[in-house]
LUMMIRO-723986 format. One record per residue: z, x, y of N, C-alpha, C in turn. Coordinates in steps of 0.2 Angstrom, whole numbers. Layout:
BEGIN
+-------+-------+-------+-------+-------+-------+-------+-------+-------+
:   n_z :   n_x :   n_y :  ca_z :  ca_x :  ca_y :   c_z :   c_x :   c_y :
+-------+-------+-------+-------+-------+-------+-------+-------+-------+
:     Z :     X :     Y :     Z :     X :     Y :     Z :     X :     Y :
...
+-------+-------+-------+-------+-------+-------+-------+-------+-------+
//
This chain:
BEGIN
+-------+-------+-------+-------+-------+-------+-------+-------+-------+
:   n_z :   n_x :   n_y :  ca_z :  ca_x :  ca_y :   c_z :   c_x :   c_y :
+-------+-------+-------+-------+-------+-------+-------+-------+-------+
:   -38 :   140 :   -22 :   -41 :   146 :   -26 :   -35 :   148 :   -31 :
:   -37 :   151 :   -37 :   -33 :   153 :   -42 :   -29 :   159 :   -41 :
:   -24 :   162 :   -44 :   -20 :   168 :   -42 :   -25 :   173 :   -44 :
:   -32 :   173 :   -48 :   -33 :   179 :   -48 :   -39 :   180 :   -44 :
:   -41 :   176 :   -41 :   -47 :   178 :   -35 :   -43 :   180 :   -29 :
:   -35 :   176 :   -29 :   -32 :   177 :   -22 :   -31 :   186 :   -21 :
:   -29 :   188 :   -27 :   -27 :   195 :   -30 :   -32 :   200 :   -30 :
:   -40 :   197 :   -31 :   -44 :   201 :   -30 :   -46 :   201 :   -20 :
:   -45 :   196 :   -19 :   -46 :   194 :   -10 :   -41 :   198 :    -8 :
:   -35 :   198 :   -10 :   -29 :   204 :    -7 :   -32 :   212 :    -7 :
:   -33 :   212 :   -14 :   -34 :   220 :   -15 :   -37 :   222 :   -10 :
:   -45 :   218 :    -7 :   -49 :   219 :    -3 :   -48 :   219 :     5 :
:   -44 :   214 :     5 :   -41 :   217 :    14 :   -36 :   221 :    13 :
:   -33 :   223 :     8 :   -27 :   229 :    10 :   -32 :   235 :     9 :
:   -38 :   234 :     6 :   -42 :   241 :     8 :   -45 :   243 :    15 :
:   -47 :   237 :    18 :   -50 :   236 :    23 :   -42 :   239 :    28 :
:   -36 :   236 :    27 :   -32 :   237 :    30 :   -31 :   245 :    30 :
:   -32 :   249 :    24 :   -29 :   255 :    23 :   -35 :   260 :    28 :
:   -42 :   258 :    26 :   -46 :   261 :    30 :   -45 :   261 :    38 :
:   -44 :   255 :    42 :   -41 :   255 :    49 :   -37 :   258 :    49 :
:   -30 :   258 :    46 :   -26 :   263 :    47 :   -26 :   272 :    48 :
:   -29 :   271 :    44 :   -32 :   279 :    43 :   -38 :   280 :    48 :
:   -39 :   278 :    51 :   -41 :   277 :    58 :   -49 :   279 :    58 :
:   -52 :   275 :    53 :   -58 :   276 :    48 :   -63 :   273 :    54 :
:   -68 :   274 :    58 :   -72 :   272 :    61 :   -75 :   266 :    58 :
:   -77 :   260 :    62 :   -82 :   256 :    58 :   -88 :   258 :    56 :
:   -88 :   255 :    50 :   -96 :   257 :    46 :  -100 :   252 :    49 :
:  -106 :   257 :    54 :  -111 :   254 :    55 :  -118 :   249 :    51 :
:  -117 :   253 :    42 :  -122 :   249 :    38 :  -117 :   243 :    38 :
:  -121 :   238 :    36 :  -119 :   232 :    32 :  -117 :   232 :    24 :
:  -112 :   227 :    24 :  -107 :   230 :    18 :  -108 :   224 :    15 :
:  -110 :   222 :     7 :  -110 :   219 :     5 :  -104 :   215 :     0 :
:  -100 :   210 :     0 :   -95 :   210 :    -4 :   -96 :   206 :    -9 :
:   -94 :   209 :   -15 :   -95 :   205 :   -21 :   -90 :   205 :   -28 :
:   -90 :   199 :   -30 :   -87 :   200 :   -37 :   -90 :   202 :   -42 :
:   -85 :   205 :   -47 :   -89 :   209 :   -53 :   -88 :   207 :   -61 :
:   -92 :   205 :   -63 :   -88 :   204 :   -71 :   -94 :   206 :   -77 :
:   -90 :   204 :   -82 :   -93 :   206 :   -86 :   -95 :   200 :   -92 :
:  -100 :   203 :   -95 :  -105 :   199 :  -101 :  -108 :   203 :  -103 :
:  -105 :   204 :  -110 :  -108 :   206 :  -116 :  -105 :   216 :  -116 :
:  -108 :   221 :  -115 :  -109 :   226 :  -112 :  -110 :   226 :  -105 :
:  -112 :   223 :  -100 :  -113 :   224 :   -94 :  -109 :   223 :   -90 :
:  -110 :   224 :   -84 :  -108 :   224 :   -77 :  -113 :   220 :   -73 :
:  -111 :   216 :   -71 :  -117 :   209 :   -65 :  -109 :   211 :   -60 :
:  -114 :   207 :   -55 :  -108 :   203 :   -49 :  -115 :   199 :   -45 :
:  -110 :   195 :   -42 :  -111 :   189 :   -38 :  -109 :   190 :   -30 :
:  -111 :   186 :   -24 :  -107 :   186 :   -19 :  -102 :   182 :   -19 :
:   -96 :   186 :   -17 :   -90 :   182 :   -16 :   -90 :   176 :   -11 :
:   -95 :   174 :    -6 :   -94 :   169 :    -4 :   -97 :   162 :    -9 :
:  -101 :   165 :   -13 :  -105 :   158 :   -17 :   -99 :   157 :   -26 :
:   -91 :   160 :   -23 :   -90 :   159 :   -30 :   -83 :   151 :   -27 :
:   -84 :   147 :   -29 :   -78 :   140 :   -27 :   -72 :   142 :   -31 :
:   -70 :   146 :   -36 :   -66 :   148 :   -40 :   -66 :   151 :   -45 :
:   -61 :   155 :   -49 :   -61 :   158 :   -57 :   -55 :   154 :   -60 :
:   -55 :   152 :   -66 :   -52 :   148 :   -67 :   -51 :   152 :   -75 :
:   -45 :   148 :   -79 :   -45 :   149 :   -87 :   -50 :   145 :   -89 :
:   -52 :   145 :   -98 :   -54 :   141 :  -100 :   -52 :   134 :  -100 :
:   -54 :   129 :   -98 :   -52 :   121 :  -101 :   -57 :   117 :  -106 :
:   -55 :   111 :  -106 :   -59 :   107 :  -111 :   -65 :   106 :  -108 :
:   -70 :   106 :  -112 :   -78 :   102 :  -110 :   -79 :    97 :  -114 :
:   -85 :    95 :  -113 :   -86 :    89 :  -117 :   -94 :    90 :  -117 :
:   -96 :    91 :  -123 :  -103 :    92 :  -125 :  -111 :    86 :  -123 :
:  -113 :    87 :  -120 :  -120 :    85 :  -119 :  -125 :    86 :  -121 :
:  -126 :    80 :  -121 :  -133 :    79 :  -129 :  -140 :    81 :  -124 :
:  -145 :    84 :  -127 :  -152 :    84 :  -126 :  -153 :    88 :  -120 :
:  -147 :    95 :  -120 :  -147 :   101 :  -115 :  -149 :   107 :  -120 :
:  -151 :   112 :  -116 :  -152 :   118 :  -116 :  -147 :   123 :  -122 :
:  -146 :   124 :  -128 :  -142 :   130 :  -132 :  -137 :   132 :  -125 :
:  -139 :   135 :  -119 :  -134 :   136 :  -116 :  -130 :   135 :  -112 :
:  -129 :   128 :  -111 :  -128 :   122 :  -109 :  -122 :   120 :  -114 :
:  -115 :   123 :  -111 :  -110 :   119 :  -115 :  -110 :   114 :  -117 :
:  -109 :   111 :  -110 :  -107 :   103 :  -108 :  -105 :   102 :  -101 :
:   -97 :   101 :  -100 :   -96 :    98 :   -93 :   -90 :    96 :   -91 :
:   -86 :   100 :   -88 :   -79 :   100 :   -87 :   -77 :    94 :   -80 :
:   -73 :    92 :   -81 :   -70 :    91 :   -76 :   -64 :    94 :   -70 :
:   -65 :    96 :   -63 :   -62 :    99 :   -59 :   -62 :    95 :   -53 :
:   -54 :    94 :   -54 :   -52 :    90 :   -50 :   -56 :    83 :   -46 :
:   -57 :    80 :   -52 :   -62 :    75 :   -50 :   -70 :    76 :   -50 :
:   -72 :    81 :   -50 :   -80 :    83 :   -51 :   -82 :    85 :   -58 :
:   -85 :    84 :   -59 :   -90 :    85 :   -67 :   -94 :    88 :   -65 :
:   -93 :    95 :   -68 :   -96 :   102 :   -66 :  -101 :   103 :   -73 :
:  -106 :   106 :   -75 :  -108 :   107 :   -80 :  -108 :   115 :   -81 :
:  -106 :   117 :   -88 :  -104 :   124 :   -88 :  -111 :   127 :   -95 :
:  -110 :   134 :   -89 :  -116 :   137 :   -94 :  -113 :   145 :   -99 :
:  -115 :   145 :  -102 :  -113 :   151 :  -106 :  -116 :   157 :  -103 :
:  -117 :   162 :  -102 :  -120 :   169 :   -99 :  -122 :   171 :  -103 :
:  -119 :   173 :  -110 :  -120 :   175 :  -115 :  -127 :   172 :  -116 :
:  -126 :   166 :  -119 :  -134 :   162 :  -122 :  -138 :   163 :  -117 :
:  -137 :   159 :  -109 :  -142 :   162 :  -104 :  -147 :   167 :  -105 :
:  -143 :   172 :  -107 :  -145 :   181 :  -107 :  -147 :   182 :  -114 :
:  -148 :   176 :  -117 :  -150 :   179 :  -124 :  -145 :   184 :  -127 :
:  -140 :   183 :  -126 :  -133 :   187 :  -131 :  -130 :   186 :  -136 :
:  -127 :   189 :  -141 :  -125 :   185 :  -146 :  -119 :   182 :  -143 :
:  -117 :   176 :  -148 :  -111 :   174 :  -147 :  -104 :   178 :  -147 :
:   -98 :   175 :  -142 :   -91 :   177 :  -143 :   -87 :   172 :  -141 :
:   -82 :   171 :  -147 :   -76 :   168 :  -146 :   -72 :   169 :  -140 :
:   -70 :   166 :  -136 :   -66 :   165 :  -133 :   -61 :   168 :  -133 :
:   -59 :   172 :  -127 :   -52 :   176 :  -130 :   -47 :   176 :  -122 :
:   -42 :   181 :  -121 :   -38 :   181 :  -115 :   -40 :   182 :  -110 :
:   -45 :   187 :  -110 :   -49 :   189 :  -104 :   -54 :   183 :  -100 :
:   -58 :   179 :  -105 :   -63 :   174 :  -105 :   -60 :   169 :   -98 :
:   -65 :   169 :   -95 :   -63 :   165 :   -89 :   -70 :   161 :   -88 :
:   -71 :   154 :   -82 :   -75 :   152 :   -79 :   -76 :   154 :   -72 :
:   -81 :   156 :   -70 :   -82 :   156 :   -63 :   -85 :   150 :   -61 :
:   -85 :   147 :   -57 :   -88 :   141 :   -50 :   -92 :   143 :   -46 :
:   -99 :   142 :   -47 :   -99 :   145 :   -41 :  -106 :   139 :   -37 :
:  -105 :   140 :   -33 :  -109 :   135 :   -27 :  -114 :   138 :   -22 :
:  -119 :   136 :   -20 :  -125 :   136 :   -16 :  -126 :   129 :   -14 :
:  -123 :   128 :    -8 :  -124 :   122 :    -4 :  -124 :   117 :    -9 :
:  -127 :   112 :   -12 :  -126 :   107 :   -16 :  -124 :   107 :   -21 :
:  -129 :   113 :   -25 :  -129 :   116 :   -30 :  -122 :   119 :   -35 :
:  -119 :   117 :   -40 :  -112 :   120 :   -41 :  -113 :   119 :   -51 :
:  -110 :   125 :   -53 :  -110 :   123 :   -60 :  -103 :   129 :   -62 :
:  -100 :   130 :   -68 :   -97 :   132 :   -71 :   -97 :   139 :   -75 :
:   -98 :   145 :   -75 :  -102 :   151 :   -78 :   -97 :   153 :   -82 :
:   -98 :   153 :   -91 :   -92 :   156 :   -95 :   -93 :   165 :   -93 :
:   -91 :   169 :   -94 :   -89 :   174 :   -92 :   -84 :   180 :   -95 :
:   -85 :   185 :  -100 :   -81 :   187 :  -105 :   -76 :   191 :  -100 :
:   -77 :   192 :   -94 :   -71 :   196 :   -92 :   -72 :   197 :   -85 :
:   -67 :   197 :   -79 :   -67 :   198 :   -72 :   -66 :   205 :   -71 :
:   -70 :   209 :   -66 :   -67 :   214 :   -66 :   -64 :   218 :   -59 :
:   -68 :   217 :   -53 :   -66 :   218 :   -47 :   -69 :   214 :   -41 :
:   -65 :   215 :   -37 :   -69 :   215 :   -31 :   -72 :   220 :   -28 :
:   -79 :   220 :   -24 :   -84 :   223 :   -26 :   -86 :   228 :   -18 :
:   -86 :   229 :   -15 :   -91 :   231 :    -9 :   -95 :   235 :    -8 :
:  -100 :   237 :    -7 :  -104 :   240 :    -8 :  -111 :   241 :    -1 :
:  -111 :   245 :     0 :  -117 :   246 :     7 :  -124 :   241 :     4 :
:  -127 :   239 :     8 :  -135 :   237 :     6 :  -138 :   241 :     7 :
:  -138 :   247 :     8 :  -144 :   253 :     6 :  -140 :   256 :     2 :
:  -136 :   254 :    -5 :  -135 :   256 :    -8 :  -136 :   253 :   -15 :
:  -142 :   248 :   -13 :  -145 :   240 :   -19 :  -152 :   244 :   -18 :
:  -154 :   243 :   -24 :  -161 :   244 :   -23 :  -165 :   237 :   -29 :
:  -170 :   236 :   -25 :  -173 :   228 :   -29 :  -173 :   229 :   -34 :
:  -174 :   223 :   -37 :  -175 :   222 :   -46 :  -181 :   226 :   -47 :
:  -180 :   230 :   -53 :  -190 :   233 :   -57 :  -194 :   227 :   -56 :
:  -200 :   228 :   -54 :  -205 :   222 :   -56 :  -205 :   219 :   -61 :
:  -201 :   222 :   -68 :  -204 :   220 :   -75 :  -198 :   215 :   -74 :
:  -194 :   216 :   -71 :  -189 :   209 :   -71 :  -190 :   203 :   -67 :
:  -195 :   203 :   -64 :  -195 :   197 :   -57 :  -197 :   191 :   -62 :
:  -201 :   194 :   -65 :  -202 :   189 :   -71 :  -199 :   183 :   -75 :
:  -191 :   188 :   -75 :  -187 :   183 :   -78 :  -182 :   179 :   -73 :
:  -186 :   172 :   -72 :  -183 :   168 :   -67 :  -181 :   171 :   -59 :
:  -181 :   176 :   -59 :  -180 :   178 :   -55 :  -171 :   179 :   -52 :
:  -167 :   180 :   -59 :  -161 :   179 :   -57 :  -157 :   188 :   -56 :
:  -160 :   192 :   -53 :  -158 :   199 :   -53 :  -161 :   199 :   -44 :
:  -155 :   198 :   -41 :  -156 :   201 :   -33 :  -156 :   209 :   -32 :
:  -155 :   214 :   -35 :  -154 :   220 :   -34 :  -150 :   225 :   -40 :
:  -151 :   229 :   -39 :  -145 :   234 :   -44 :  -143 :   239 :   -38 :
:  -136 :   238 :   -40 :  -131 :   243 :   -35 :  -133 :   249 :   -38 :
:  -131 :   254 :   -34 :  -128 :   261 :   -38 :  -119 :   262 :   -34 :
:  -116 :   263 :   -39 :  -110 :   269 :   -39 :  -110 :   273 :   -40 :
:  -105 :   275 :   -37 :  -102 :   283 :   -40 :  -103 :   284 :   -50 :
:  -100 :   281 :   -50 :  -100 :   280 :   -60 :  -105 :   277 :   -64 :
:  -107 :   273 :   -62 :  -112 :   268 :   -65 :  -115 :   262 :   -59 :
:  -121 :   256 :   -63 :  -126 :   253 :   -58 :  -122 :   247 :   -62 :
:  -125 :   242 :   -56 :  -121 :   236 :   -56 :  -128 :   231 :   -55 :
:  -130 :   226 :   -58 :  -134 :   221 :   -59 :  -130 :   215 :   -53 :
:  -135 :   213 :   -48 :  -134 :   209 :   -44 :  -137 :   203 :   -44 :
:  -133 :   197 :   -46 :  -136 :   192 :   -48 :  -138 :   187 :   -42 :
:  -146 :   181 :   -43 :  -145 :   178 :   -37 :  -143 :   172 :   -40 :
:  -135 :   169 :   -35 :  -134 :   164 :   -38 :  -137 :   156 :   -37 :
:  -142 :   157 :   -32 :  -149 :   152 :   -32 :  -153 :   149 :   -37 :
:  -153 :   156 :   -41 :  -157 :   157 :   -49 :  -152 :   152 :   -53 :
:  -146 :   157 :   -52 :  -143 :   152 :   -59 :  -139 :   148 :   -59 :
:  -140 :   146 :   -52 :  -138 :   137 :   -52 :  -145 :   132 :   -53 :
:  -151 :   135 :   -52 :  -157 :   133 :   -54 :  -157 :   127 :   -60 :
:  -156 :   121 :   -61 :  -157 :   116 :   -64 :  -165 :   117 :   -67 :
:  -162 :   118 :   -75 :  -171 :   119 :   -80 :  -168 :   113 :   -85 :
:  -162 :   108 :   -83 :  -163 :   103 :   -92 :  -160 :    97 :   -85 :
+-------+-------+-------+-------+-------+-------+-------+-------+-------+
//
């Protein structure tokens, strides 16, 4: 794993840590754990167990008679991953690459691809009766919206990542 998931997985058990300590009774709800990033204006997360790594940008290599959002296809460490854009995916405008721009990994049993990502933002935890389903007007689209969080500040779009490793080229 990379320094900064490892950094995001720390944050997360010293919290868990600080809670015991403080002599914090277990939470009987079931607690969801997720990572959080960003695209475009938004806030999505994923489960932290379906992510293989975050990475910087590396080189791809473009392939012919795929999808606008269909980069191409990196190589890691020996595997030929193919990398999707989230912007395009989402019908977003385009953005150049910059410091923050990361790839995420993320895998469902066979299933693995490369998701560009304009910025990482936390690890995430969140109760399940704190999700509430997608609108129906969204089931529509592919079906890649598992739930919307609520926080204290704002909601969080919860992606399925079954959907967007879903092979359409």
């Amino acid at each position: 794993m990379n320094a900064q998931l490892d950094q995001v997985l720390k944050k997360q058990q010293d919290n868990n840590k600080n809670l015991i300590d403080k002599g914090t009774p277990e939470v009987e709800e079931e607690v969801i754990q997720l990572v959080g990033f960003i695209v475009g204006d938004e806030e999505f997360a994923i489960p932290i167990l379906n992510i293989q790594e975050i990475i910087k940008p590396i080189e791809y290599t473009r392939v012919p008679s795929t999808p606008s959002y269909v980069l191409g296809a990196f190589n890691l460490r020996g595997n030929v991953i193919p990398l999707i854009d989230l912007r395009k995916k989402f019908k977003l405008p385009s953005k150049e690459e910059d410091e923050t721009t990361r790839y995420i990994v993320m895998i469902d049993g066979e299933n693995i691809a490369g998701f560009v990502i304009d910025k990482l933002t936390e690890a995430i935890r969140i109760k399940k009766n704190a999700i509430d389903p997608a609108p129906e007007t969204l089931h529509k689209d592919n079906g890649m919206i598992y739930g919307i969080g609520k926080r204290e500040n704002n909601i969080l779009t919860i992606l399925k990542v079954k959907s967007l490793l879903k092979r359409d080229f």
